[in-house]
C-alpha positions in Angstrom: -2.6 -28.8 -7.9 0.2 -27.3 -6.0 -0.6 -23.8 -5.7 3.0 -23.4 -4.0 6.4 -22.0 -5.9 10.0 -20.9 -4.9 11.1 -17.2 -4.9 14.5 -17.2 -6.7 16.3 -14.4 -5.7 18.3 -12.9 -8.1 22.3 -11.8 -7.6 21.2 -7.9 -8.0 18.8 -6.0 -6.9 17.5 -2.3 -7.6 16.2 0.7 -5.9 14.6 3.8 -7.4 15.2 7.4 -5.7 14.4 10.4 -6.0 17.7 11.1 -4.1 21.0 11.4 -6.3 24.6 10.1 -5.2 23.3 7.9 -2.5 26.5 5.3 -1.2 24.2 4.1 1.4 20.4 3.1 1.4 18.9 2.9 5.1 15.9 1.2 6.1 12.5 3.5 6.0 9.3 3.3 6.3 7.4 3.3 3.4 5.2 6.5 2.8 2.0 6.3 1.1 -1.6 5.6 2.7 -1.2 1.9 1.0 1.9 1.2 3.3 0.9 1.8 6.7 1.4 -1.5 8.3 4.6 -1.9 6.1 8.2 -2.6 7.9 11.0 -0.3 8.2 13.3 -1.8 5.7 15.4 -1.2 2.3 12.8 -2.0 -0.2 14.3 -3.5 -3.7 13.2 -5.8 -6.8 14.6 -7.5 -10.0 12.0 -5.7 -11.7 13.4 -2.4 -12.8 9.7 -0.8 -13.3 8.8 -1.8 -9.3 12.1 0.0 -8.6 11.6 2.7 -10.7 8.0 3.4 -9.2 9.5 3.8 -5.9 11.0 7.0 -7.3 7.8 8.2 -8.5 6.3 11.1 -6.4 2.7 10.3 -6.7 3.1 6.7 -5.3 2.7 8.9 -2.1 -0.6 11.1 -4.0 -3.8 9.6 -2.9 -5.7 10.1 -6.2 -3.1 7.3 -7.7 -2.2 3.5 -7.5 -0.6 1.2 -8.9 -2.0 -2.1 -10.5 0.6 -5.5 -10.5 -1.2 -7.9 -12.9 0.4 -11.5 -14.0 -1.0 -12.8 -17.2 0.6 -15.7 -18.6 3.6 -15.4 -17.6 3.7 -11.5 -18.5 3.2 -8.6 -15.9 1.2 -5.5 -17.0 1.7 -2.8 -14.7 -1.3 -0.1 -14.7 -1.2 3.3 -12.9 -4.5 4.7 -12.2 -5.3 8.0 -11.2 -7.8 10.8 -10.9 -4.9 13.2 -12.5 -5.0 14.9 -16.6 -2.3 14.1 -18.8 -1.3 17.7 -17.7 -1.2 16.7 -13.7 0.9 13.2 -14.3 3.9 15.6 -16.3 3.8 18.2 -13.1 4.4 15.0 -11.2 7.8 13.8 -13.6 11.1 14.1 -12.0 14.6 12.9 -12.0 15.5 10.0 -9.9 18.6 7.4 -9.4 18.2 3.6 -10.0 20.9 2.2 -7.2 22.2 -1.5 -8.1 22.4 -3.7 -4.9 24.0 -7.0 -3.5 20.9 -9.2 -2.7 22.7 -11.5 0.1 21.1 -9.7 3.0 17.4 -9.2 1.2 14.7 -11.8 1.8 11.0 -11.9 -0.1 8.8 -9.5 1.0 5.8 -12.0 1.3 3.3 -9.2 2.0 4.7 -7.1 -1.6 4.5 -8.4 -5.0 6.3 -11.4 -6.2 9.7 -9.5 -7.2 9.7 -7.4 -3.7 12.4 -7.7 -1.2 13.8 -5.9 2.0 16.4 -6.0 4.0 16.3 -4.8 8.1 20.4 -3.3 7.7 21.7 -0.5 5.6 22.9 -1.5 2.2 25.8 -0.2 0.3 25.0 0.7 -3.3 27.0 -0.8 -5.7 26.2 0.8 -8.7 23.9 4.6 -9.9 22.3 5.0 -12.9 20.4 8.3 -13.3 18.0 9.4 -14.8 16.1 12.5 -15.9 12.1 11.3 -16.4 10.8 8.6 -14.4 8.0 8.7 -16.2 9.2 8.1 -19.6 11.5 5.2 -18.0 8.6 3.9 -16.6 6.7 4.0 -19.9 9.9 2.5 -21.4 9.3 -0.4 -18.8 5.6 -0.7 -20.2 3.8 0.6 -17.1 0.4 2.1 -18.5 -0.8 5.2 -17.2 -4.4 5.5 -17.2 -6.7 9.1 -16.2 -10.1 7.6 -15.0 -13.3 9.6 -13.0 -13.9 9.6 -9.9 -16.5 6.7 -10.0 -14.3 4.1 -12.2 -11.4 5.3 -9.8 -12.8 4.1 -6.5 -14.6 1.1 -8.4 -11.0 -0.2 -9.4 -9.6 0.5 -5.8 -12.6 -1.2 -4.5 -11.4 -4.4 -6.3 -8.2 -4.2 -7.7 -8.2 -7.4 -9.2 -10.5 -6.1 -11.9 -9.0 -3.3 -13.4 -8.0 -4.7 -16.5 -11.6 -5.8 -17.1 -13.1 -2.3 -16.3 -10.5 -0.3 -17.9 -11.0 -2.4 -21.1 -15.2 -1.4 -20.2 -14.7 1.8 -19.7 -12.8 2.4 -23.4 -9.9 3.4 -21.9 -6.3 3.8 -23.6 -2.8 4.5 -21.8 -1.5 8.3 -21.4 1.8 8.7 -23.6 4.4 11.2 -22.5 
């Protein structure tokens, strides 16, 4: 079996930021103890819930991360992190969703399947904004999950099991 496919890139693009009224987006290093060894570059997806969690402060909190899962065809998106209920709505804030050309983006091979960058500063071509990012990114269907310390670094040990020890563990989503 061919385990080999073709990345379509779509027409548009988004970007999520914290930062309103941007006309320009310039390539930056990605924060975050995950990214280290990422490129300097304008990060953007097709997916507006990977865009959106780029405006989302505690991608940069090391009690969080973020799960991609593909299931049939169908990607569940699960936040985990050592934070209450309480702590995630402290985290909420406004943020911008910026609308982008995709001609001068390329697949990020290293990022998920709907991730791509671009090395030049890209003009924005449309804003939406936003006053929760986290109830957008509930809207998306991202699942935020509050888990211990032990089933924390046992998911970040092996991410490709979450959904398995979350569903162990009895856990259900956070709604805000």
């Amino acid at each position: 079996m061919n385990s080999e496919f073709k990345i379509i890139k779509p027409k548009f693009l988004y970007h999520g930021s914290e930062t309103p009224d941007l006309k320009i987006l310039k390539p930056q290093v990605p924060r975050g103890e995950n990214n280290v060894n990422e490129p300097c570059a304008v990060y953007a997806s097709d997916d507006k819930a990977i865009s959106t969690m780029i405006a989302y402060r505690t991608v940069r909190n090391p009690d969080t991360f973020l799960c991609v899962n593909n299931i049939r065809d169908k990607k569940i998106i699960n936040y985990i992190g050592k934070l209450s209920k309480e702590e995630y709505l402290k985290t909420d804030n406004p943020f911008s969703l910026y609308k982008l050309d995709s001609e001068d983006f390329y697949h990020h091979d290293e990022g998920d399947m709907s991730e791509f960058i671009a090395d030049q500063e890209q003009r924005v071509l449309s804003e939406e904004k936003f006053d929760s990012v986290l109830k957008e990114l509930v809207k998306y269907g991202v699942n935020f999950y509050s888990v211990s310390e032990d089933v924390f670094e046992e998911i970040k040990s092996d991410m490709s099991k979450n959904m398995e020890v979350l569903k162990r563990e009895g856990l259900k989503p956070l709604y805000f």
